[in-house]
ROKOLNU-966408 format. One record per residue (C-alpha): residue number from 0; residue in three letters; x, y, z. Coordinates in steps of 0.02 Angstrom, whole numbers, plus 50000, padded with zeros to 5 digits. Layout:
<sites>
SITE|NUM|ALA|X|Y|Z .
...
</sites>
This chain:
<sites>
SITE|0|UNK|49926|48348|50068 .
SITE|1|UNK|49825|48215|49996 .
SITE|2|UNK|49686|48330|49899 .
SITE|3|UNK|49827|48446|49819 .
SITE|4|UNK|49900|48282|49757 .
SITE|5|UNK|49742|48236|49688 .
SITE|6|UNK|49708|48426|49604 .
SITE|7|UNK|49863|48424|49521 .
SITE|8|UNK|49864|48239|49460 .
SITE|9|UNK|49672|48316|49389 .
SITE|10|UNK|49747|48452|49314 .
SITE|11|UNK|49916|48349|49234 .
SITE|12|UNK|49783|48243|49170 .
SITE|13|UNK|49703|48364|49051 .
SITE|14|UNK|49870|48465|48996 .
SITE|15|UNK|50012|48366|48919 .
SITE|16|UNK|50081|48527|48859 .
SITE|17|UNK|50160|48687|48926 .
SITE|18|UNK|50055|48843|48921 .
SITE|19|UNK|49888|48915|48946 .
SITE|20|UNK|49750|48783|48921 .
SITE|21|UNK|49578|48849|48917 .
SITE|22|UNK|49438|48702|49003 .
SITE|23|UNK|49245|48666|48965 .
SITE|24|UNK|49228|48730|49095 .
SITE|25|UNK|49184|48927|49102 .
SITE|26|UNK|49318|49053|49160 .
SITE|27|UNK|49424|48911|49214 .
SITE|28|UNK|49602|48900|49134 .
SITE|29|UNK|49728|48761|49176 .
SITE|30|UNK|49931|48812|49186 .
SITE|31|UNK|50065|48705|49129 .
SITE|32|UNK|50258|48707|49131 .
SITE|33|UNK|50389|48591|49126 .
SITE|34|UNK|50513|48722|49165 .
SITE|35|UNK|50570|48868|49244 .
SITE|36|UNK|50546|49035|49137 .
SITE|37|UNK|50618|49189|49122 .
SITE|38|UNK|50496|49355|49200 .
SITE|39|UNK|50371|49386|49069 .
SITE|40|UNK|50245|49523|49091 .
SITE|41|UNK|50060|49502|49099 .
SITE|42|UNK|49897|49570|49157 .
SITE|43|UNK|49814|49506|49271 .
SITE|44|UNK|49631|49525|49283 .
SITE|45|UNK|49495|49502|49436 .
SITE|46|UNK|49549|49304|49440 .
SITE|47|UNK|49599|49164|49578 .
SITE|48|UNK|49756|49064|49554 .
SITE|49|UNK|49779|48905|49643 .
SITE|50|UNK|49964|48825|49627 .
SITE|51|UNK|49963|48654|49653 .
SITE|52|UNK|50130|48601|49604 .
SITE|53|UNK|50298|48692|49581 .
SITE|54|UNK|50303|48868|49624 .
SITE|55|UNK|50302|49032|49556 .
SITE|56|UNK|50353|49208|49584 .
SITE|57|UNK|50252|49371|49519 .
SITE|58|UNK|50297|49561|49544 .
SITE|59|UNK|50176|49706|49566 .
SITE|60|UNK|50263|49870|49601 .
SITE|61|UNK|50388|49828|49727 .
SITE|62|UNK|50306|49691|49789 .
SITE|63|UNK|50338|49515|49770 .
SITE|64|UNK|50218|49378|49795 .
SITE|65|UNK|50290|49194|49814 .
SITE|66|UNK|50175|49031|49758 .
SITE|67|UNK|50187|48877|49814 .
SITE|68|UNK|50101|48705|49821 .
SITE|69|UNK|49915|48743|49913 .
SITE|70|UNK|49943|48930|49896 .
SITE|71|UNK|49818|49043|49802 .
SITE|72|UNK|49816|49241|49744 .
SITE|73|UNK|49691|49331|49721 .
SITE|74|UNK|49670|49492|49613 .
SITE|75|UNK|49541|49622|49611 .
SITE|76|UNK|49572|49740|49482 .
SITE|77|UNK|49664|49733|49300 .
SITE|78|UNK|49847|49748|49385 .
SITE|79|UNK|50022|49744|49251 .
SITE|80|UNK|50132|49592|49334 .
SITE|81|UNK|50275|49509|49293 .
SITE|82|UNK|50277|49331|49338 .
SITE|83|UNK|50392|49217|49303 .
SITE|84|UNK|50399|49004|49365 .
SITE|85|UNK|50551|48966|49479 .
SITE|86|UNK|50529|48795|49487 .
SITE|87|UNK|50475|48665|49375 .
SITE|88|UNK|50534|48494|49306 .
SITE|89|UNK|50501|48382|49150 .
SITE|90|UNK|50460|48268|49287 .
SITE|91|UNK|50355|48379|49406 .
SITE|92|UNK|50319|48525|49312 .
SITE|93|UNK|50214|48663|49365 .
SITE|94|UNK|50026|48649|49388 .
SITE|95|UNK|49907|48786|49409 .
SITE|96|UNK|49723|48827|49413 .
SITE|97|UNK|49649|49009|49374 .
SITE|98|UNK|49462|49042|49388 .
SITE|99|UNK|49396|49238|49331 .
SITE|100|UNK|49271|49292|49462 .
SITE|101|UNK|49110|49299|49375 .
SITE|102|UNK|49046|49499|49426 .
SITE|103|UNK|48846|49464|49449 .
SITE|104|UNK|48873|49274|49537 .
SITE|105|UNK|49010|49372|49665 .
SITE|106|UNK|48900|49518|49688 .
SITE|107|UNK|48749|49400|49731 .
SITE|108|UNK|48848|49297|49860 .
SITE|109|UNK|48935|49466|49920 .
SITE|110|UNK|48752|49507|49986 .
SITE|111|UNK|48712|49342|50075 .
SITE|112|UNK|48883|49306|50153 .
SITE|113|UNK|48928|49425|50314 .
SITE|114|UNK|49094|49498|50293 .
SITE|115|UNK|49204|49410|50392 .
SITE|116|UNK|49250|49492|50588 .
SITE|117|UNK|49435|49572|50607 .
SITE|118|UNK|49511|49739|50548 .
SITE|119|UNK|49496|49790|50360 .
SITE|120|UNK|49622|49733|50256 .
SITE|121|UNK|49718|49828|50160 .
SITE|122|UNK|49680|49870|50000 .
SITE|123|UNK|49806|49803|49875 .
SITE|124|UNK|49713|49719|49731 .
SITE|125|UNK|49825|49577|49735 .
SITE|126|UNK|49871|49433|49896 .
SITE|127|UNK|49959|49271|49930 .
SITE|128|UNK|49898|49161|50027 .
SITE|129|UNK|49903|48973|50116 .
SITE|130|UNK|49741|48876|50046 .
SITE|131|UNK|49608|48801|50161 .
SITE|132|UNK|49543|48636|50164 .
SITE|133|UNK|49370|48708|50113 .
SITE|134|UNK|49439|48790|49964 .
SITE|135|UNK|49540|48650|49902 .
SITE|136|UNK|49396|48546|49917 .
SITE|137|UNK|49307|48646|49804 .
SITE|138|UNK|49439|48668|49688 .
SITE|139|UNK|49459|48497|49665 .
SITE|140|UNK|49257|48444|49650 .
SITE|141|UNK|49262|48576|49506 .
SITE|142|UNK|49395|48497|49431 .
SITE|143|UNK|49341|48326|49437 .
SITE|144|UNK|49203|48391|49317 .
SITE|145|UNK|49324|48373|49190 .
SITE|146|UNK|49292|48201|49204 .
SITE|147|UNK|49110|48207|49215 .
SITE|148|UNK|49014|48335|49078 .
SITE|149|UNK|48859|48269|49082 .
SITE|150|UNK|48863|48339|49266 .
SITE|151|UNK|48942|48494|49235 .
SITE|152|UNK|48813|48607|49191 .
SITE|153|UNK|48730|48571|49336 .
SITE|154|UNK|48862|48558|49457 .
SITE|155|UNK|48987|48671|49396 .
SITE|156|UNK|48899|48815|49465 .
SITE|157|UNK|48872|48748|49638 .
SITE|158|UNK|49051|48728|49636 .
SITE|159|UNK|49110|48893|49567 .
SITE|160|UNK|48979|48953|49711 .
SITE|161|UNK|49073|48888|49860 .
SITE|162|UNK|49253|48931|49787 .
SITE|163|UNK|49190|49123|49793 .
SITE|164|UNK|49110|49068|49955 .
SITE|165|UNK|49257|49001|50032 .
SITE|166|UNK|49356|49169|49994 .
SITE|167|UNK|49204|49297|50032 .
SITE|168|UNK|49193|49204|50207 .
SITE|169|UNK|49376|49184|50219 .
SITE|170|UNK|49528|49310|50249 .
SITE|171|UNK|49502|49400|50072 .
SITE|172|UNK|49309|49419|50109 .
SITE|173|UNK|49337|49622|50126 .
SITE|174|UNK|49464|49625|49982 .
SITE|175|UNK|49342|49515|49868 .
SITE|176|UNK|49199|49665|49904 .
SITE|177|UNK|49299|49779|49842 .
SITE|178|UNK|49267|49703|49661 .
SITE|179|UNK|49078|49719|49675 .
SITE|180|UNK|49073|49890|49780 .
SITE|181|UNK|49056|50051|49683 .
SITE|182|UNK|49071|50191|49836 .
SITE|183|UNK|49222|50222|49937 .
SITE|184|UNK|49395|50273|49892 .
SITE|185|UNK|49449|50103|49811 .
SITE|186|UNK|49303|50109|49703 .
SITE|187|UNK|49363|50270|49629 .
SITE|188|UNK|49512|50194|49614 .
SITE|189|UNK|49450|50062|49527 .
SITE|190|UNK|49390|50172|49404 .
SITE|191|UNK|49560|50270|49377 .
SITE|192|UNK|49618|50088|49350 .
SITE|193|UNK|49501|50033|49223 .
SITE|194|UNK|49517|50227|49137 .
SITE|195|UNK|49716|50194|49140 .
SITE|196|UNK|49699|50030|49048 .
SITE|197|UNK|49576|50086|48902 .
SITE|198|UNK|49683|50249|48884 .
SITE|199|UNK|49856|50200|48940 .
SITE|200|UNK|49919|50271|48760 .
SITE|201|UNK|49876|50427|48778 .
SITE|202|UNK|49946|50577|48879 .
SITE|203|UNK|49833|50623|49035 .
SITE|204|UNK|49834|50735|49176 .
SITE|205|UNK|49841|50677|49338 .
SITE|206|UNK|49728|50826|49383 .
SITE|207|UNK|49597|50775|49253 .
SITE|208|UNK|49579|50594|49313 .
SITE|209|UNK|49574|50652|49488 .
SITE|210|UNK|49423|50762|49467 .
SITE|211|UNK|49349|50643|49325 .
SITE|212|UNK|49351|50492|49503 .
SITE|213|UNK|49301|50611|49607 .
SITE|214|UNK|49478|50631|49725 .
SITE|215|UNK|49603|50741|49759 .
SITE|216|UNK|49769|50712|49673 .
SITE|217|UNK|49855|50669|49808 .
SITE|218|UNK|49717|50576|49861 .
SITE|219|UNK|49708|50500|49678 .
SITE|220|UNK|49904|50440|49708 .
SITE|221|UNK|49918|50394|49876 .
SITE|222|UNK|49749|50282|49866 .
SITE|223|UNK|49806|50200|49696 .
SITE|224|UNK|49968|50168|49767 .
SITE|225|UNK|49896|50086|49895 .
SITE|226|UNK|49794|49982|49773 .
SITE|227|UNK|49935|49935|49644 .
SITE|228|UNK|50090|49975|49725 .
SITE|229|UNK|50121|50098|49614 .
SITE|230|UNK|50109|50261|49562 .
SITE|231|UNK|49985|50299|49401 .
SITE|232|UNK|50113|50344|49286 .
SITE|233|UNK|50199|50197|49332 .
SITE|234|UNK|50064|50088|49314 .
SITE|235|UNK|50048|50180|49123 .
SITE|236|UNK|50232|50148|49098 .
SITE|237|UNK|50208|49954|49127 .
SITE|238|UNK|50072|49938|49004 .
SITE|239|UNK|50129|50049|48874 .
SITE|240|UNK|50303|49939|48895 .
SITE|241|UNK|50212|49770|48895 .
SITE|242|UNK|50105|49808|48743 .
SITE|243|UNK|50266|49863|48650 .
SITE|244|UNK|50340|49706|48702 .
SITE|245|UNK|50194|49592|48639 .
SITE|246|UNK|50185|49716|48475 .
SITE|247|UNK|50356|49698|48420 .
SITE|248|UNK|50365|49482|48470 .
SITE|249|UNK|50195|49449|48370 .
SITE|250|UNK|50187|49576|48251 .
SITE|251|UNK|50369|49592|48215 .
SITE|252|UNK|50391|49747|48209 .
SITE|253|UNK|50529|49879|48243 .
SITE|254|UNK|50572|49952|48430 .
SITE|255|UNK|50525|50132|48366 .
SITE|256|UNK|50360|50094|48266 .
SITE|257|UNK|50306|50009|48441 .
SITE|258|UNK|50391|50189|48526 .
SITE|259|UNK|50269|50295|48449 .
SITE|260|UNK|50090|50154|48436 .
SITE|261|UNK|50098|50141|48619 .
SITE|262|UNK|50103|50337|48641 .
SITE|263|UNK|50319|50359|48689 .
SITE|264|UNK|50359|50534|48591 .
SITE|265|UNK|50558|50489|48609 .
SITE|266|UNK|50618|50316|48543 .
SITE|267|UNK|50785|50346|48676 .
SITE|268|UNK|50671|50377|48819 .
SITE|269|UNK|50569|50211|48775 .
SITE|270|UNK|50711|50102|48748 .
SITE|271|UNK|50798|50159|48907 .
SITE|272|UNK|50636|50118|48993 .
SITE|273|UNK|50633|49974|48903 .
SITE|274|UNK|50793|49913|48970 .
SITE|275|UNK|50770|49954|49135 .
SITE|276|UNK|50605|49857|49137 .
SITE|277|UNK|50650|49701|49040 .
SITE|278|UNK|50842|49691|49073 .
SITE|279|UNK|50894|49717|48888 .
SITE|280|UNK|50870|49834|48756 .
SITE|281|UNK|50727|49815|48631 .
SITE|282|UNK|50808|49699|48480 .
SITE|283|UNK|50912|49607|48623 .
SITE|284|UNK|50752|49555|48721 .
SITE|285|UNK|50649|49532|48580 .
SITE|286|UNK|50793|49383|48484 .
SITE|287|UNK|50811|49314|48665 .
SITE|288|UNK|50632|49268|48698 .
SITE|289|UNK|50628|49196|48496 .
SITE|290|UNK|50774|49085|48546 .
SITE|291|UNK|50712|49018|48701 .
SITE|292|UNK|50508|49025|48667 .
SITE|293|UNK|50498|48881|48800 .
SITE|294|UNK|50569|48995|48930 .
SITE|295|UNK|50451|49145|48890 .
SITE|296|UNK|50278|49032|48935 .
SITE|297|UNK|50150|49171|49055 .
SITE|298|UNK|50169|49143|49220 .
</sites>
């Protein structure tokens, strides 16, 4: 397709080098890689991502979402992923484009666009899907604005505008209102969510957070489940495991020190986790991804 060529010879333009490459223009960050990486954990937050060359994989839950060229995601809530690219060359290395969904400009548009006709969908806070030529058009207008900042401020915007537009009016229209809605059942989970991630070191009570939402607990799980495709302990587990994980590769510190900051009580318990998460034990993981830093770039 002749406009993804042209997004990601835009985007290959402003990054020569692999990683995360933050633009002029706001909530915009351009995605580079020039090769395949092993699954690194992240978290994603309320954000589109638009491949447009190479693909990647990411895992929520037990779920597995598959990008490729002209495919986008979109997430609704702060979810723990891992991601990881799966194919990428020196040659033709991955290209991406992620835009955070400004709250106040989506809740505006949320009111002027009529949700699109068809059943619900369902409510997990994060899709794959194929891109359509509105959107791409869009994409790549914003883009080109790279090129042009005396026109950005003005036009920037506009374009930001239609992108949300495209995807309020498109097949993630209901899914998209579920960021700016604050009644119904995915709204409280939303809040669980957001609770989760501010407290996700300490011990809670399923119970507690249930009544603080205003659910049931079994409404609590099986509504959050249906959200993150997970359970809430789980979803505790992943970021108490990724923030060990970033802990002990930045700050270099040992596997039990990170145990006990992210709120584990047994070191065993958290390196078996650990393991079972990541593939290898705590030291093992931690010398691989220092030996092979081009292979641990954020997908």
């Amino acid at each position: 397709m002749e406009i993804l060529t042209e997004i990601a010879a835009v985007i290959a333009r402003h990054v020569s080098k692999d990683g995360f490459h933050a633009t002029p223009i706001e909530r915009v960050t351009l995605v580079r890689s020039s090769t395949v990486t092993m699954p690194m954990p992240n978290v994603y937050r309320p954000q589109l991502c638009l491949v447009a060359q190479g693909q990647k994989e990411v895992t929520l839950g037990d779920r597995v979402f598959r990008y490729a060229p002209g495919r986008y995601g979109v997430v609704t809530y702060d979810l723990p992923v891992t991601g990881h690219v799966v194919e990428a060359t020196p040659d033709k290395p991955y290209l991406c484009l992620y835009l955070d969904f400004d709250p106040v400009m989506l809740g505006d548009l949320a009111l002027r666009v009529p949700s699109p006709p068809g059943a619900p969908s369902p409510p997990i806070g994060k899709t794959v899907s194929d891109a359509g030529a509105g959107l791409l058009d869009a994409a790549l207008r914003l883009l080109r604005l790279l090129d042009d900042p005396a026109a950005l401020p003005v036009l920037g915007p506009l374009a930001e505008q239609e992108i949300l537009y495209r995807l309020l009016a498109g097949p993630d229209g209901a899914r998209m209102r579920h960021i700016t809605s604050s009644q119904g059942r995915v709204a409280q989970v939303g809040r669980a969510i957001a609770w989760i991630g501010k407290n996700f070191r300490e011990r809670f009570s399923i119970e507690r957070l249930a009544a603080d939402v205003g659910m049931s607990p079994s409404s609590l799980h099986e509504h959050f489940r249906a959200v993150t495709a997970m359970t809430p302990l789980q979803f505790q587990k992943q970021l108490r495991l990724q923030d060990a994980r970033s802990l002990m590769l930045v700050q270099d510190i040992d596997a039990t020190t990170a145990a006990f900051h992210v709120g584990y009580e047994s070191p065993s318990q958290f390196t078996r986790e650990y393991r079972r998460h990541f593939g290898e034990p705590p030291a093992r993981d931690i010398a691989r991804l220092r030996a092979s830093p081009g292979l641990a770039v954020v997908a």
